[in-house]
N, C-alpha and C positions, 0 to 999 in steps of 0.2 A: 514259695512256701505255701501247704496248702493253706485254703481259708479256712475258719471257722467261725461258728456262731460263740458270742459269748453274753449271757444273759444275767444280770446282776439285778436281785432282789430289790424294792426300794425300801424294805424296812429288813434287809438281810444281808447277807456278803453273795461274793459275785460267784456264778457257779456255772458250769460249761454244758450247751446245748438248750433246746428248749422243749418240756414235754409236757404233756397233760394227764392226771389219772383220769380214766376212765371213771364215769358216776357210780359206786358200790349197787347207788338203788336201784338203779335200771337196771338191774341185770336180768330178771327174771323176764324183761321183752325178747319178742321173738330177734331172730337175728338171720340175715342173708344167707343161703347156705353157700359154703365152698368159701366164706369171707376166713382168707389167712393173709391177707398181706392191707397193708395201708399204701401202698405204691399204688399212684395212676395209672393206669395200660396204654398211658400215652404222652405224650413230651411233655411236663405243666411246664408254664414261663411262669405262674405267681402263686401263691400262698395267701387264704386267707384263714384265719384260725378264730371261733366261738367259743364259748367256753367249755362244750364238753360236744366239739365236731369243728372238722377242718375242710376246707374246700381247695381244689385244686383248678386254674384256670389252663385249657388245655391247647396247645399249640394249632389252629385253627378258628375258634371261637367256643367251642362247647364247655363245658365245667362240671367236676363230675365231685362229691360230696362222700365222705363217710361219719361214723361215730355214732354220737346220741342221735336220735330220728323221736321220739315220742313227741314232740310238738314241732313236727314235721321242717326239722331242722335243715333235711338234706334236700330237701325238693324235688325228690324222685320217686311219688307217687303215694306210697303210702307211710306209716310210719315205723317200721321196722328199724332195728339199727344195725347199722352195717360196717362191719371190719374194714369189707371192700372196697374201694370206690364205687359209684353209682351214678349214671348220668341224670344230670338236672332236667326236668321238665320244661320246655318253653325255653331254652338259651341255646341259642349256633352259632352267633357273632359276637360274643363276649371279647370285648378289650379289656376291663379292670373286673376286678371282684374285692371285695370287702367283706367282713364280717363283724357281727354285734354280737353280744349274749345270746342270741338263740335265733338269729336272722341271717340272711348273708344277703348281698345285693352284687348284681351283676352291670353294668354298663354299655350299651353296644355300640357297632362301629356309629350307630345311625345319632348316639348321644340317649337312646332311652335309658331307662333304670327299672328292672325287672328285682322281685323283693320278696324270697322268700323265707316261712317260720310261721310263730304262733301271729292266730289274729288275736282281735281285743276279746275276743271271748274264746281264747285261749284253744282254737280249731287250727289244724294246719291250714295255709292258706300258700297263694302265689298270684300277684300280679304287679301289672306295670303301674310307677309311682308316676300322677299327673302332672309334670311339672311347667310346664309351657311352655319350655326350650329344652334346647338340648343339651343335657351334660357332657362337661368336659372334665370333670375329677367326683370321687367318692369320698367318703370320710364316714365311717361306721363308729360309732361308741356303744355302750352296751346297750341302750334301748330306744337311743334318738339314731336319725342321721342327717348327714349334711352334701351339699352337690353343689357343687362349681358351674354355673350356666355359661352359655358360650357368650352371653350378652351381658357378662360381666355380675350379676345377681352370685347370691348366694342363700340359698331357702333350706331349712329343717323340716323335718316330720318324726311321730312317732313310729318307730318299725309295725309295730303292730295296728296302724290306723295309716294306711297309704294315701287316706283323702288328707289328711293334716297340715299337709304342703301350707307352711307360711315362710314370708322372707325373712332376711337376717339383713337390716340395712347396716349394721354395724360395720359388716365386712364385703360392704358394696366394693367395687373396683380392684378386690384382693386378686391377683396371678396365681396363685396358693392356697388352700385349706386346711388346716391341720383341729380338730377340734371346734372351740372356742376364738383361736387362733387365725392369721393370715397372712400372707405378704403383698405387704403396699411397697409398693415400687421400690423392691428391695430392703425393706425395712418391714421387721416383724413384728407384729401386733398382735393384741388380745383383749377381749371385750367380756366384760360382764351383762346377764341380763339389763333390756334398754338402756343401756351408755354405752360409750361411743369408744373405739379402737383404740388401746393403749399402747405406745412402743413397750417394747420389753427393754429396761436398763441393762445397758452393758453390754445389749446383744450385737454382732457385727451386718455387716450388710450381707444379704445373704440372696439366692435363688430357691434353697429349698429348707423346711421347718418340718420339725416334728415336734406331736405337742400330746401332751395327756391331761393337761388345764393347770398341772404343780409341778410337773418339770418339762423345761423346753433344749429342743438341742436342735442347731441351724448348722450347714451348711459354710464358711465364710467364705472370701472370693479367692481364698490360697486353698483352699479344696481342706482346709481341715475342719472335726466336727467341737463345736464349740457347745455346752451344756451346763444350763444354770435353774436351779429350782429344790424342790421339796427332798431329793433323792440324797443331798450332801455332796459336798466337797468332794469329799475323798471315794466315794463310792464313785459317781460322773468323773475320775479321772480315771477308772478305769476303761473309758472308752476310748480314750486315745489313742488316735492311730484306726481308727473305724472307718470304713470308707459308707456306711449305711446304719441306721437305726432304726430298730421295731418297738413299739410302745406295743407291750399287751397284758392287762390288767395289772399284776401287780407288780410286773418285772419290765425291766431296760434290756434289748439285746442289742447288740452290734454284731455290724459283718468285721473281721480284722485281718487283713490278706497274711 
């Protein structure tokens, strides 16, 4: 059967695909010319989506950006917005990408983290985030992010302030990132500012979490997706049978083969 996306509102009913309107205000910026299409002009293997621009990570390591560009959303040079795709500035070994409200972050094979969008004073900018190891996972939210060090840490920063880099010991020793969220040796957890890891009740033993801080949906060890939180009952049953879940802003999607 084929697959498809299926994305269910968490204050609405479930509704099929996933898209974004384009900003009304920005219209009047300049725009790429020749941009008719939002297809990459080359294999993507991942998807990271902002709130008004999406990035594509491209089979090699490059990552190429389109949509809203005014606070230099896409990281390809200036701030034009672009239908098209556009190749990122500064990224050729990308392994993950992410994306926040109006930032995206790339990953490379070396474990850097390259970070670009608006700075604190609201100027496109792009550089590499100081972390003192090297990453081994992303986790984008709308204006913070989070990174998985190979030495077991886990550290935040503000997207628009790359020097910001402090730890999170909450979710030291986590295998896993999602958020707020972690996985401690197969067991899912979640922390409030300073205190410490709490199990999620009722959640089963798991490998992989997905979390948006009010609804959590894990992974369990019979491969099915199990999900409990702010979204309801009856809305999180319709994920069943998902073999994948995307958290993005105010909606649930699954993958459903």
């Amino acid at each position: 059967m084929k697959s498809k996306s299926l994305c269910l509102a968490v204050l609405a009913t479930l509704v099929l695909g996933c898209a974004s309107k384009a900003p009304e205000s920005k219209t009047d910026r300049p725009m790429h010319s020749g941009a008719s299409s939002t297809e990459p002009q080359a294999k993507a293997i991942d998807l990271a989506v902002g709130r008004d621009h999406a990035c594509a990570l491209i089979k090699g390591g490059s990552v190429q950006c389109w949509g809203a560009n005014h606070l230099g959303q896409l990281g390809i040079g200036d701030n034009s917005q672009a239908l098209k795709p556009g190749l990122v500035q500064g990224v050729s070994d990308a392994v993950e990408i992410a994306a926040g409200s109006a930032h995206t972050c790339a990953r490379s094979t070396a474990g850097q983290v390259r970070c670009w969008g608006p700075t604190k004073k609201g100027k496109p900018g792009s550089s590499l985030v100081p972390l003192g190891a090297p990453a081994v996972q992303l986790d984008l939210r709308s204006t913070r992010a989070r990174a998985l060090l190979g030495d077991g840490r886990v550290v935040e920063w503000m997207l628009d302030r790359p020097d910001s880099v402090e730890e999170i010991p909450a979710l030291q020793g986590v295998t896993q990132i999602a958020g707020r969220c972690g996985v401690f040796e197969g067991e899912a957890r979640c922390h409030l500012a300073g205190k410490t890891a709490e199990p999620i009740a009722g959640f089963p033993k798991t490998s992989k979490l997905w979390s948006n801080g009010l609804t959590h949906c894990a992974r369990d060890e019979a491969g099915a997706i199990v999900c409990t939180g702010d979204a309801g009952a009856k809305e999180l049953s319709k994920l069943r049978g998902a073999t994948d879940v995307y958290f993005r802003w105010s909606s649930i999607c699954g993958l459903v083969n």
